[in-house]
N, C-alpha and C positions, 0 to 999 in steps of 0.2 A: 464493289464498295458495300458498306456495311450500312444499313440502314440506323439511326441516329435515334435509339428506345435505351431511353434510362434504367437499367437495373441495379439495385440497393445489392451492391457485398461486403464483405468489412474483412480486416485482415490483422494477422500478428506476424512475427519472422520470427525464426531460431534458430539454433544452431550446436554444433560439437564439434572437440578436436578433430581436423581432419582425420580417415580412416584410410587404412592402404585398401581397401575395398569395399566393394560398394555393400553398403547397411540399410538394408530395408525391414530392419526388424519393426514388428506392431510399436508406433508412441501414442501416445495419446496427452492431448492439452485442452486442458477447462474442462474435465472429464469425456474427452473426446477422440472416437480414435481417427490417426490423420489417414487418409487415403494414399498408399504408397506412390503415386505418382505427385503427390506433394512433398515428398522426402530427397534431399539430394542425393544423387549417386556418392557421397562422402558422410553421408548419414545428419546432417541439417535438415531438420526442419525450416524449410525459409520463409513461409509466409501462411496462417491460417486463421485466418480474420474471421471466419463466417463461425466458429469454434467462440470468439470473444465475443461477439455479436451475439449469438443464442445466450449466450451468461448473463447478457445485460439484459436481453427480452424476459428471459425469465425468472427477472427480480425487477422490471421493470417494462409490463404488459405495455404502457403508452408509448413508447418507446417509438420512433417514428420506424412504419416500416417500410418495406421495398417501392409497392404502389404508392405510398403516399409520398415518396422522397421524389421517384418518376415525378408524379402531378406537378406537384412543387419546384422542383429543377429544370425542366423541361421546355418551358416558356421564357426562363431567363436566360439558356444555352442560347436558344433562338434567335432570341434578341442581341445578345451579345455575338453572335458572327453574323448577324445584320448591321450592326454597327459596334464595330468594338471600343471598348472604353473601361478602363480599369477603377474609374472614376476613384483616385487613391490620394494621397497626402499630397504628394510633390511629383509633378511631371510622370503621373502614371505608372508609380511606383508604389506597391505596397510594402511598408516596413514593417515588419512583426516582431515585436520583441522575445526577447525567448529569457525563460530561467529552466536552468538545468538543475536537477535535486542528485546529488551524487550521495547515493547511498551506501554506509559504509557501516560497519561494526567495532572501529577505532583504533584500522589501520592508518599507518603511520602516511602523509600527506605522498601521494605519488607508487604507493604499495598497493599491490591490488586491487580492490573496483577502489580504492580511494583515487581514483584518476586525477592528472595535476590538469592544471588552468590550462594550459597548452596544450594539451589531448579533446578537452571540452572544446575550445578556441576554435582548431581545427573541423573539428564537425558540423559547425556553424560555416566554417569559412568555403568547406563543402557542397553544403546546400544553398548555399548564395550562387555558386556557380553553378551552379545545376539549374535553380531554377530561374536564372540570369542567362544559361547561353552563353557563360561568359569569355570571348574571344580571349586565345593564349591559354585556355584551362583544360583540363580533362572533360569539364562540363559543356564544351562548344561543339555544335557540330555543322555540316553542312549540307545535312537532309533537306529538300526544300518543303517539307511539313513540321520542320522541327522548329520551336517556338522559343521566344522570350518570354518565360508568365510573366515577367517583371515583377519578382516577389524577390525581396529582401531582408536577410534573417537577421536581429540584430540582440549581441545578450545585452538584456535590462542594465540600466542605468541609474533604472530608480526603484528601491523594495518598494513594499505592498506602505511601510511607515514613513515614505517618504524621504527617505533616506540614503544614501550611494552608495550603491551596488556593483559588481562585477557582471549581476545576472547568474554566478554559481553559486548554489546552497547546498553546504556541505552539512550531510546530519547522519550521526553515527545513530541507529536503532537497537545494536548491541544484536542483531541479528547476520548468521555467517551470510546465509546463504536465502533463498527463495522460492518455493514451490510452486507452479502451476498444473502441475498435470491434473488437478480435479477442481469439481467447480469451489468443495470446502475451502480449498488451500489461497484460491485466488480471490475468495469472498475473508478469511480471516486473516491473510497475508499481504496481500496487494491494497485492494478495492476495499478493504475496510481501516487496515492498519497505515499502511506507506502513505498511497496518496492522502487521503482527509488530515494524514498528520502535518502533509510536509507542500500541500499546492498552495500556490498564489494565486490569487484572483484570475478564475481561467475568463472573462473577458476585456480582461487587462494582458495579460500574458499568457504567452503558447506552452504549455509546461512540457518537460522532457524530463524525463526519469533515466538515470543509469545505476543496473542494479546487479547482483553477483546472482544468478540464477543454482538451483539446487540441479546440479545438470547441465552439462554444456549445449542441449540439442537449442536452446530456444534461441533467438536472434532476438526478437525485439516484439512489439503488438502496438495499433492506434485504437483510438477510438473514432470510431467515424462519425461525423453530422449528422444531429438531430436536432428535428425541430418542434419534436414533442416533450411530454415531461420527463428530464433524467437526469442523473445524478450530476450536477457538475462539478461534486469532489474527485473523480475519477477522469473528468476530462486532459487529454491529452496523448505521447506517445512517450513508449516503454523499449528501454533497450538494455540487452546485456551488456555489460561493459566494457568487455575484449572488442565488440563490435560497434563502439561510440568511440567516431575520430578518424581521421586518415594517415596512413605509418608515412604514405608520401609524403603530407605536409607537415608533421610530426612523427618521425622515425622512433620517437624516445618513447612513446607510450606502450600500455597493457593489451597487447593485440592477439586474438587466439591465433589464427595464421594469415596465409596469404592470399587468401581466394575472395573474403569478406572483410579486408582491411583498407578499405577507401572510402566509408562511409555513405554508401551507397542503401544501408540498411533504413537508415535516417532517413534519407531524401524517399526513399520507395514508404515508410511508413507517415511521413511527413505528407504524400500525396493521399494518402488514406484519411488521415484527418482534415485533409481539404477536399475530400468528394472522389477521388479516383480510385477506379474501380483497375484488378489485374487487365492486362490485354489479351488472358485467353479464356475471360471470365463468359463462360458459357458453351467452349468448344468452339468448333467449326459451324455447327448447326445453329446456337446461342445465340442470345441477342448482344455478345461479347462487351465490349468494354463502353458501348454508346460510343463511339469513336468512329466516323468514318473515314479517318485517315489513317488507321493502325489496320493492317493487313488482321484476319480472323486467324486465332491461332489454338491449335487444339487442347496440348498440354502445356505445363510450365517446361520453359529452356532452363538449363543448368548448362555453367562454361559459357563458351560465347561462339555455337553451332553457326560460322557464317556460313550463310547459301540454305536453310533452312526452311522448307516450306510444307508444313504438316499439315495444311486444310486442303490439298491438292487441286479442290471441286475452286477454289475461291483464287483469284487474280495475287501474286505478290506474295516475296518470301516473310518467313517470321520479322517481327520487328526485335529482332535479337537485343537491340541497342536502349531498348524501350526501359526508363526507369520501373515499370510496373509488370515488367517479366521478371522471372526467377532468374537471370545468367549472373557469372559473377561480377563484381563492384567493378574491372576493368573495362568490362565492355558494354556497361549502361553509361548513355550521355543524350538520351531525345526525350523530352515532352513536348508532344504535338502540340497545333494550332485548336484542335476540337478540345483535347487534354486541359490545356489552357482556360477554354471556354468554360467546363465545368469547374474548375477551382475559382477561376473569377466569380462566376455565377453566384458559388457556395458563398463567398467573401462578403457580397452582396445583399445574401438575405439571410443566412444563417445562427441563429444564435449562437454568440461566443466566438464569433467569427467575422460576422460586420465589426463587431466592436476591435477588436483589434486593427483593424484599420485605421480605426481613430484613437488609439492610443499611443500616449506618448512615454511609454514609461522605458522607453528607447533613447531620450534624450535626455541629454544629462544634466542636471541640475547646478545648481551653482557651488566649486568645492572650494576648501580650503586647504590651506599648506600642513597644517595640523589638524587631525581630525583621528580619531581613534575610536573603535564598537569595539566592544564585548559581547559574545555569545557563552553561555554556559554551557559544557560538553555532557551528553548524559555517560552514567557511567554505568557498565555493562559487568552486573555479577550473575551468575549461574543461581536460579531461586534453589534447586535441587541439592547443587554444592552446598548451599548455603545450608539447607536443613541438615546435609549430612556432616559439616562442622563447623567449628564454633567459629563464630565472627565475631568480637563483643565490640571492635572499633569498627565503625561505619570508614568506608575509602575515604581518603582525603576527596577534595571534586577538581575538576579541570577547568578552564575557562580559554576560549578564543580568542586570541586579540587579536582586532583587523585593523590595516592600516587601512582608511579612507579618503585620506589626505594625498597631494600632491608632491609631498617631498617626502623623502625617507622616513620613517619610525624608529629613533632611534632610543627613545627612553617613553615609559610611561608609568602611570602609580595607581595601584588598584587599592580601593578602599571594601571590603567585605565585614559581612557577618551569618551569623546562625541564626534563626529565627529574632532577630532584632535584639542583639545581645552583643556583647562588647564588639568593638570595631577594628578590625585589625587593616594595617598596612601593608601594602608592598611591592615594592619597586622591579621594577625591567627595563632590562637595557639588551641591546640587540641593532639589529637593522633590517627591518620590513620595509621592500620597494611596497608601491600604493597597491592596494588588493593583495596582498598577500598576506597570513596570518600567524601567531607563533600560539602555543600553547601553554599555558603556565598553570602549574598546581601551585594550589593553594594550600599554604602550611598550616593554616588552622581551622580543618575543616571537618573534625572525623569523629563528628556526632552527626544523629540524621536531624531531617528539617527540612525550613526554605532556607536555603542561601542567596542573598543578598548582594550584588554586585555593582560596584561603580565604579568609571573612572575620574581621578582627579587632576591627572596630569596629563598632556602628550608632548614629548620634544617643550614640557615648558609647562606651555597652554593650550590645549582643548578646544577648537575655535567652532567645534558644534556637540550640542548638549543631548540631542536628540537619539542617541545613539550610545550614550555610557550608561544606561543602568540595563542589569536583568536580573531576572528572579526564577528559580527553579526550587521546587519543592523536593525530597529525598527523603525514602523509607518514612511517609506518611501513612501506612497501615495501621488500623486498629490493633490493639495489643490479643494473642493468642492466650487462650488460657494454658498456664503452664504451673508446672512442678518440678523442682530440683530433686529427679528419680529414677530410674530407671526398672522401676518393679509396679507396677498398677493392678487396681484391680476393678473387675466390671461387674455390674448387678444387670438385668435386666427384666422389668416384670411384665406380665403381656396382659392383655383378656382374655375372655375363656376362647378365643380362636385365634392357639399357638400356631394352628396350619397356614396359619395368611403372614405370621411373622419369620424373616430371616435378616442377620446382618454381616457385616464384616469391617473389619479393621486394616486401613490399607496404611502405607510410608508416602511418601509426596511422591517417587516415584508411580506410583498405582500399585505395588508388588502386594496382593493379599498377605499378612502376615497371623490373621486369626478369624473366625468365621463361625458363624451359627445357624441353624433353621433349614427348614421347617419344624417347628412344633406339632406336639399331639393336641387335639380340642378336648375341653372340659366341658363339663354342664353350666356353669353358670359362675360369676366370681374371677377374682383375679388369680395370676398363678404364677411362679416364677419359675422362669425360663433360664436365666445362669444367675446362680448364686454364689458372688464370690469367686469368680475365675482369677487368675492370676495371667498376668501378660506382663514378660520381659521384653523389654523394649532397648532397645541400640539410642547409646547417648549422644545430644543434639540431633534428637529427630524432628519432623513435621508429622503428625497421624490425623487421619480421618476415618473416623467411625461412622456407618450408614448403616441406617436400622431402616428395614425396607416394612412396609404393608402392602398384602398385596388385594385388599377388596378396599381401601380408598378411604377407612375411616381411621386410619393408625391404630395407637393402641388402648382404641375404646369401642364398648361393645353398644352405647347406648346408654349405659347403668353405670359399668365399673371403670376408671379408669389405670391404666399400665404406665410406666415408667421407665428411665435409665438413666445408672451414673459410671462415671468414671472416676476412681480414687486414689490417690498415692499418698498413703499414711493418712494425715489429717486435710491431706489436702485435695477439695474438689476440683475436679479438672474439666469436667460433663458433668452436667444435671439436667435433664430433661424432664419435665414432670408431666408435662402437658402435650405430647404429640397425636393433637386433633385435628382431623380434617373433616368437613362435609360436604355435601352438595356432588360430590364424586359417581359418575357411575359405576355401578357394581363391577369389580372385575377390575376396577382402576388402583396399578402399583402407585404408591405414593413412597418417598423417603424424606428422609430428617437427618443432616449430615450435622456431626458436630466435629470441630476442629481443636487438636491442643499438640503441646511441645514440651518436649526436655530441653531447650535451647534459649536460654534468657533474649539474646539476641534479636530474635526472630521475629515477626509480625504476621499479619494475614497477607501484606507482600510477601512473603518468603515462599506461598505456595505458587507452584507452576501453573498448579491447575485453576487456579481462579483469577491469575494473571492472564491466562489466556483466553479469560471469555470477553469475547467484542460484541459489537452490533453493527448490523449495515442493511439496508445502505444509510450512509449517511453526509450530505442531509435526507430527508423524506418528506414527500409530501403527504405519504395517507399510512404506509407501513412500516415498522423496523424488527427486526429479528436478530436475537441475543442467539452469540452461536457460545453452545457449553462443549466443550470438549469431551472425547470420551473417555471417561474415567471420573466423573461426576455425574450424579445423579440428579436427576429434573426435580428440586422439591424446594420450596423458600418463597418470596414474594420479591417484588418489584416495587417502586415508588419513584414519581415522577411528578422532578418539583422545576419551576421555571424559574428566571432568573432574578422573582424576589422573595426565593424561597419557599412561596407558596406549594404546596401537595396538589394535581391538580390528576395525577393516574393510582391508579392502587390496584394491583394484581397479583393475586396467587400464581405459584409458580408448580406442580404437581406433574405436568406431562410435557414434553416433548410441542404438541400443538401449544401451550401457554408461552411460549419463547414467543410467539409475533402477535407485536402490540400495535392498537391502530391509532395513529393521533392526528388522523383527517379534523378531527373538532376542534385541535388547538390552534391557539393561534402562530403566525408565525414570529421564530425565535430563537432563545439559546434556550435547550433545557439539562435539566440532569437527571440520569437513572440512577438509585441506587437498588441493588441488585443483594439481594440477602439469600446466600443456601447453605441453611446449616447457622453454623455461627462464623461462617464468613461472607465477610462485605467487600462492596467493589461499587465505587461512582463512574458511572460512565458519561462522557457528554455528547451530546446530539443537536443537529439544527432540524427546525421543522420549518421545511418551505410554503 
């Protein structure tokens, strides 16, 4: 028997199209390489939590760790198989509500990861029996340490506004696909971008993510309990989307094959975010799973190895059956009684964890027969396309309409407008059963702006109000400075140390298309460095110009000051006059990017590259860190104003260390960054906890 000592692990799962042989080529997730006996014999990654865990430690040192989850846990397991008690809502049952975020890039409802309600439905309906035991199910079994945790999964009933729900949020990000394999991709992509956009109150609701991964190998990742400070924009579990749902109880869905098709990825990542640890978490030797009812098990099972017993020194074959081994979705159907102990315990005292207990956003509110929501769809252009041709009409825009009403949807009227400007009408007619949603372009929509939405009718009348208007803003960027041209010309003047100066001229793409420097030094005086160049330039472009210094005071020596413009015919495109910097140490590159276009169209949205600078974590209590992508140069300032406009941060931006800002002094709140390099801007919003 396995003595009963808490150890802290965390876990992710993944996965690839099955292989006709076994693939144990090097992967690596959250920049981390996986240990080939965590790789399936079919080339899956199944589960590597301690990978997601080190990413959050080390953007978040308070983070509770191993020993202090032990201390903490430890006394409540105790207690709880001394006297057990679920001490839960009804009759010793915990109900947890769940909203599912189906993330998708504006495929068609039921195409791709846009997974339909029935495939969600299903995974839900899954983990109820699993973590039910429930007699007549795949989930029941007749182990005599095999438990009821009496946990019950149920989708939300009520959003975050009060208003009826399905429990699925469907939100296109106009992204394919998803990156994890380094920790940038999961800090700019995941954990900064998806979740903070798209969670619900994680101690209201259990969030679940289904998402289209860049790569088949991943399966799924939790976040595990913590009872120290950490981010709870990112709380919850992450799965790809072939592997969310069961083909048994839903044959119709998006399944990558048949080894990980019962929704088993769920319930196993589902027990991660409630406290449990693998059962061969430590080896033979190990203080394995704190479980003294699960036999010690050395490596992870793949398949379903029955009569398996790999610690040979220890009593009892593998617990093959075990949700929290690696075998496939078939032949997992046990959480022990100790298993149990620790998810209860967690429920108990956990942040973001007791509260769901006590949440009711499981039950449903009071509907009506007619009820109709509008959601606004964003709408997905390529920024790069965009520079490379002419757009001069903004897309028409899309809008959701959900039926949330009890009878059919058979007619409704949308009232809209463009930034608060004439009001257009218009009608639909169709039939949406309740929860289900149709899409409708809007015919007069193809200038940018906020767009304006309401509805005025459903089947009639509208018999709740709370749920017809939205607002979304489109192609809100600052105007680029631009020229109807295609021939430019550049000047650049320096101080007397040409040797510190170089630039270049790049397309939205990054592609260098012209380039200058090092210069020769003079004695004393200013001196110029191109006079008059000429640059042919490809019509409807995006350019950026970076004029680099490389000892840290631009283009002043103290005395004289240097310059640069950009021209086409009479018209200025760039002006730089003043690129000064101080307080730099010696030796410190500095640069000054300035942005312009041949393309009327176009805005400081239109660039890719400054579209994609984020910040995270967010929210923060003490740190946040602006990520620039590469192909932008670290030079500009910062400004951080809170939510009555007041300026209350002001920061140079020069290096690489100037990206992480500390706002332990502010108070807590909503704030805004605005983010300036070069002469392009970008508002970011952030909470300080």
């Amino acid at each position: 028997m396995k003595k009963i000592t808490l150890v802290l692990t965390f876990l992710i799962c993944f996965s690839t199209i099955a292989l006709a042989q076994i693939d144990k080529k090097e992967k690596t997730v959250f920049g981390k390489k996986i240990n080939p006996e965590f790789i399936s014999p079919s080339g899956y990654i199944r589960c590597a939590t301690d990978e997601y865990e080190e990413f959050l430690q080390s953007n978040n040192p308070k983070r509770t760790t191993r020993a202090q989850f032990d201390a903490m846990i430890a006394p409540y397991v105790q207690q709880y198989l001394n006297t057990p008690s679920n001490a839960s809502q009804s009759g010793n049952i915990i109900y947890i509500p769940v909203v599912v975020h189906v993330i998708h890039n504006g495929d068609a409802y039921g195409v791709n990861e846009n997974i339909t309600d029935e495939q969600v439905q299903s995974q839900i309906t899954v983990m109820t029996q699993d973590y039910r035991r429930m007699f007549g199910t795949p989930g029941y079994n007749t182990n005599t340490v095999g438990a009821d945790v009496q946990i019950e999964f149920v989708l939300a009933k009520v959003d975050p506004n009060g208003n009826p729900t399905n429990g699925i949020n469907r939100v296109n990000l106009c992204k394919e696909n998803y990156n994890v394999g380094s920790f940038t991709a999961i800090q700019a992509e995941i954990d900064t971008n998806v979740k903070p956009q798209t969670i619900w109150d994680p101690t209201q609701y259990m969030n679940m993510w289904s998402i289209n991964w860049d790569g088949a190998d991943l399966l799924g990742y939790a976040q595990f309990p913590s009872n120290g400070t950490s981010t709870a924009n990112t709380d919850g579990v992450v799965s790809g989307y072939t592997f969310f749902g069961s083909r048994s109880i839903y044959p119709g869905g998006n399944y990558a094959d048949f080894t990980y098709d019962k929704g088993r990825t769920m319930t196993h990542e589902v027990g991660h975010f409630l406290g449990l640890y693998h059962t061969f978490q430590g080896g033979c030797t190990g203080a394995g799973d704190n479980c003294n009812d699960t036999p010690a098990v050395s490596v992870p099972n793949y398949g379903c190895p029955v009569g398996t017993n790999s610690c040979t020194a220890s009593a009892g074959n593998d617990m093959i059956e075990n949700y929290m081994d690696y075998t496939d979705d078939s032949c997992m159907n046990i959480f022990t009684a100790n298993q149990k102990a620790i998810v209860v315990s967690v429920m108990n005292t956990f942040p973001r964890r007791s509260t769901l207990k006590t949440s009711t956003k499981d039950v449903a509110i009071p509907l009506f027969a007619n009820d109709a929501e509008v959601k606004i769809e964003n709408i997905c252009v390529s920024s790069t396309a965009s520079c490379a041709t002419p757009n001069p009409i903004a897309p028409v825009k899309k809008v959701l309409l959900y039926n949330r009403g009890t009878a059919n949807l058979t007619s409704a009227t949308l009232s809209y407008n463009m930034n608060g400007g004439t009001a257009y009408s218009q009608n639909w007619t169709g039939n949406l059963a309740p929860n289900k949603y149709a899409v409708v372009i809007l015919t007069n929509t193809t200038v940018n702006g906020t767009l304006n939405v309401s509805i005025t009718a459903a089947n009639g009348t509208d018999q709740r109000a709370s749920n017809n208007t939205a607002t979304k803003t489109f192609g809100a960027g600052s105007t680029l400075s631009y020229a109807n041209a295609t021939s430019f010309t550049f000047n650049l003047v320096g101080d007397s140390y040409g040797s510190e100066i170089s630039w270049t001229l790049k397309n939205a793409s990054g592609t260098t298309l012209y380039s200058g420097g090092p210069y020769t030094d003079i004695a004393s005086g200013t001196q110029v460095l191109v006079n008059n160049q000429s640059w042919t330039l490809p019509a409807n472009g995006c350019y950026f110009l970076t004029v680099n210094d490389s000892f840290g005071d631009g283009l002043y020596n103290g005395v004289v000051q240097g310059y640069y413009t950009v021209t086409a015919g009479t018209t200025t495109v760039v002006n730089v006059p003043d690129f000064v910097e101080s307080g730099n140490p010696d030796g410190t590159v500095i640069s000054r990017i300035s942005y312009f276009t041949n393309n009327a169209a176009l805005s400081n949205d239109s660039f890719s590259l400054i579209e994609d600078v984020t910040l995270y974590p967010n929210p923060s209590r003490d740190f946040f860190t602006i990520y620039v992508p590469q192909g932008i140069e670290r030079s500009g300032k910062m400004e951080v104003y809170n939510s009555l406009g007041q300026k209350v941060v002001t920061q140079k931006i020069s290096s690489e260390a100037d990206l992480s800002v500390n706002v332990s002094s502010l108070s807590n709140g909503v704030y805004f960054l605005n983010l300036n390099i070069g002469e392009a801007s970008k508002t970011l919003r952030f909470i300080k906890e």
